[in-house]
C-alpha positions in Angstrom: 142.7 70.2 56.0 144.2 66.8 56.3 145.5 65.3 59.7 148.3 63.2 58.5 149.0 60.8 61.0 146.4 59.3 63.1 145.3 61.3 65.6 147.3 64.0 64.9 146.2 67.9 65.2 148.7 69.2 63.1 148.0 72.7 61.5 144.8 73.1 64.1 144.4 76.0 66.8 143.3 75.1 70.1 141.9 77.8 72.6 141.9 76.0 76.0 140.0 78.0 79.2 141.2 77.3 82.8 144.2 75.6 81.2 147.2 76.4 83.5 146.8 73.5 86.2 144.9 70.3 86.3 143.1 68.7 83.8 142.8 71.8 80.8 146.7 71.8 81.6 146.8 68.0 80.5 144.2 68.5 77.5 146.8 71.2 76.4 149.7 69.3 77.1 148.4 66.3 74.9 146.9 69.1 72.1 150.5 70.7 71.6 151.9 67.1 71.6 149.5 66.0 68.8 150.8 69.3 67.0 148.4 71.8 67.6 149.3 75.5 68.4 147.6 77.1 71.4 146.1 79.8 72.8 145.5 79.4 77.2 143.3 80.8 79.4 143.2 81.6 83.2 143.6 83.5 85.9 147.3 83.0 86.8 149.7 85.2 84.3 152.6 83.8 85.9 151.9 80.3 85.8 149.9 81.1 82.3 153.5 82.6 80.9 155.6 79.5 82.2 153.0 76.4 80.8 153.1 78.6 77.6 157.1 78.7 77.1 157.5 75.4 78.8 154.6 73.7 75.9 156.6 75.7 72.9 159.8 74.6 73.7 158.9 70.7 74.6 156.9 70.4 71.7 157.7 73.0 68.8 154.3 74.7 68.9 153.2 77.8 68.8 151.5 78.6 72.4 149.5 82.3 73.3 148.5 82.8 76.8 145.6 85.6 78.2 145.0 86.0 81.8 141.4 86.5 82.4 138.8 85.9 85.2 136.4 83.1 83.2 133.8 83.7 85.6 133.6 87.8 84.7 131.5 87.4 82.1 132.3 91.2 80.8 135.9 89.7 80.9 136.1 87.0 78.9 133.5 88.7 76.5 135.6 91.4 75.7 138.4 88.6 75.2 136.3 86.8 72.6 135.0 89.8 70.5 138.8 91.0 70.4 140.0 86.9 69.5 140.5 87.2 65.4 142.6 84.0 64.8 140.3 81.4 63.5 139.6 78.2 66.5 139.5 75.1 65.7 139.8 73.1 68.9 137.4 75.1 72.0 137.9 73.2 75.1 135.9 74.6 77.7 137.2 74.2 81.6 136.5 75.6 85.3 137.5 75.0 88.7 134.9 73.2 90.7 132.2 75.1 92.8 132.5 74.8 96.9 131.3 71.7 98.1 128.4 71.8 100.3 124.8 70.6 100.5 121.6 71.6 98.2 120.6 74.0 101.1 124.3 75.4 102.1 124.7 78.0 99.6 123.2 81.5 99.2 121.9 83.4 96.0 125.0 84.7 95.1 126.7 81.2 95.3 124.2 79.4 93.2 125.2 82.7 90.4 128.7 82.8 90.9 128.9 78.7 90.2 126.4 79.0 87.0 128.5 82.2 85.7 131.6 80.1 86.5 130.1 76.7 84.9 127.7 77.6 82.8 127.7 81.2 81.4 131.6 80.9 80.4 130.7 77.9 77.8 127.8 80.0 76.5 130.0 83.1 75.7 132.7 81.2 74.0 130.9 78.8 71.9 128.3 81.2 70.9 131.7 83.1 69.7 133.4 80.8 67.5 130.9 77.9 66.7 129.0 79.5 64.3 132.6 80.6 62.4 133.8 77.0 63.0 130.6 76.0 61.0 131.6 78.7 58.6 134.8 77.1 57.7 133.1 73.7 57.7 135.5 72.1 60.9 135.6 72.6 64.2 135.6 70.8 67.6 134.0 71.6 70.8 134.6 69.9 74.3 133.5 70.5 77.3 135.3 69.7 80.5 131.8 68.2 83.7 132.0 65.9 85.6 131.0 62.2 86.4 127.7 64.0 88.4 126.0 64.2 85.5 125.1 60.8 85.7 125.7 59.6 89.0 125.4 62.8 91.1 127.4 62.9 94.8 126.2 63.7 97.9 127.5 67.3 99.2 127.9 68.5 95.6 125.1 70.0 95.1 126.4 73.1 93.0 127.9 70.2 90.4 125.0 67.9 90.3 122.8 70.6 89.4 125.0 72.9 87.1 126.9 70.6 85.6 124.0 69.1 83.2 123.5 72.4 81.7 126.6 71.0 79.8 124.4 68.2 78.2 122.5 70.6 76.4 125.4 72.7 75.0 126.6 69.2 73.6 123.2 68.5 72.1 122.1 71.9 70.9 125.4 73.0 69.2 125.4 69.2 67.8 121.6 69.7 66.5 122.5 73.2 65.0 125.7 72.9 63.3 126.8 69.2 63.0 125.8 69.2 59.4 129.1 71.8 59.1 131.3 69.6 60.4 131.1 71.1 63.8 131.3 68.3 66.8 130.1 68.7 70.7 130.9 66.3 73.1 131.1 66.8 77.3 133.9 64.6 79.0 133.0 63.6 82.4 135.7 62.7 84.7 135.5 61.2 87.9 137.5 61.1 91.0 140.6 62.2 89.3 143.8 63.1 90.8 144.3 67.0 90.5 145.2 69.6 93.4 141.4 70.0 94.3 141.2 66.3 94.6 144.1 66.3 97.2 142.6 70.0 98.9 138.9 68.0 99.2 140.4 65.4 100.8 142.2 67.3 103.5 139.7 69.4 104.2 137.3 66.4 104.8 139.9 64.6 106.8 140.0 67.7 109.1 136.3 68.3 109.4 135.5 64.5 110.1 138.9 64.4 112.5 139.9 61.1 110.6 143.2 60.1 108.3 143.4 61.2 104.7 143.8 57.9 103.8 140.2 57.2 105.4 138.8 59.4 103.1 140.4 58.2 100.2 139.2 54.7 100.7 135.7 56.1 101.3 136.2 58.1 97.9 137.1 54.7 96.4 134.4 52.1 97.2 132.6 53.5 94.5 135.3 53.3 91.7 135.4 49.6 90.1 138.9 50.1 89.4 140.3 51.0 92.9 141.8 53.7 91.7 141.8 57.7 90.9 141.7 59.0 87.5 145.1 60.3 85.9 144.6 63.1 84.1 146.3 62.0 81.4 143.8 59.2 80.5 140.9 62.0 79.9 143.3 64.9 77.5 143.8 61.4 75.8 140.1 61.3 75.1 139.9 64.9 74.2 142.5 65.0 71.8 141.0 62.1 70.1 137.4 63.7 70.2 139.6 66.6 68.7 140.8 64.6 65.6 139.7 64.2 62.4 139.2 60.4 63.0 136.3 61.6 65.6 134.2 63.1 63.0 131.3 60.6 63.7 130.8 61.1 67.5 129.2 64.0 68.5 126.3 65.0 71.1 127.6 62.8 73.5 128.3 62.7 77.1 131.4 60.3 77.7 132.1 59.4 81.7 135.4 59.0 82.5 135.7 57.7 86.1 136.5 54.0 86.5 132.9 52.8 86.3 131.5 54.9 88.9 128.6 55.9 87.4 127.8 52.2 87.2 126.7 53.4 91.2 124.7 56.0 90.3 
């Protein structure tokens, strides 16, 4: 099927998890304004139903919503087995895990983050990857973080879940690239979303400094000076979901202001 214009995603269906806030809201903002229809996942009906009517009506797309638990494995199984219309575009999301040091977090922390992280990415591409190969085009992405290369201090349930992701990128590339099938991971760094602004308090209040203390300190290690917008990484990923990224695939693609130059 034929793009048209560059980078367009016109006639392509999207499934986008943990899309109603944040960054999967801004990879599915830029997705229905490339001209792909949509189906979102998350938690939140009510703020599911109002992105969905809201991204229709701005954009002329169609745009499906399902609110589901993407941690409950059962959940979002039962979603996928039941999900007949064909993916193009998977985009795999999820909040980020409690903060916390390596030895800060119990058994059931360390499963709840790799059923959160980890498991939901394993249940969905192993779903519609092999049909994307099928049909000979599809695209995966998969939302980590800059901690894959240049892991933080206190994030210990990112730095070590979050390369899992590497090896869905490089296994689904190494198995079904040959069917037109792409993988790529989109690392972003210190990035301007709600958890950004709720870390920040909540380290401002346990250190008994100024938010904008902690924001410096968040800083010195960004070359630019500045957060990420959300914006500048759906950008990537609807260009990673074009035709015109056919070539590029197995990669792991930091977007974060040249931190990870620090790592």
């Amino acid at each position: 099927m034929g793009s048209g214009k560059m980078g367009s995603l016109k006639g392509r269906h999207a499934l986008v998890l943990a899309a109603s806030k944040g960054l999967g809201l801004a990879c599915a903002t830029k997705f229905a304004e490339a001209g792909a229809s949509l189906h979102l996942l998350a938690r939140d009906a009510t703020e599911l139903e109002k992105v969905s009517r809201e991204l229709s009506k701005a954009y002329s797309v169609e745009c499906n919503f399902t609110a589901l638990d993407l941690s409950d494995g059962e959940q979002l199984s039962d979603f996928v087995k039941g999900y007949t219309k064909p993916v193009d575009i998977l985009l795999s999301n999820c909040g980020g895990p409690p903060v916390g040091p390596i030895d800060g977090f119990c058994a059931a922390d360390w499963q709840a983050a790799f059923e959160s992280i980890v498991l939901s990415v394993a249940i969905s591409t192993a779903a519609f990857v092999p049909l994307m190969a099928e049909r000979g085009w599809g695209r995966v992405l998969m939302i980590g973080s800059s901690v894959v290369s240049a892991p933080m201090s206190g994030f210990a349930l990112s730095n070590v879940l979050r390369k899992g992701l590497v090896g869905f990128s490089e296994s689904i590339t190494q198995e079904f690239a040959a069917e037109g099938v792409t993988a790529n991971l989109l690392n972003p760094g210190i990035t301007r979303t709600a958890r950004l602004e709720r870390l920040i308090k909540l380290k401002a209040e346990n250190l008994g400094v100024s938010e904008a203390e902690i924001e410096a300190q968040f800083l010195h290690s960004v070359p630019v000076n500045r957060f990420g917008n959300p914006n500048e990484l759906a950008s990537l990923a609807t260009f990673l979901a074009s035709e015109e990224a056919a070539f590029i695939t197995g990669q792991s693609i930091n977007v974060d202001g040249g931190q990870s130059v620090f790592g």
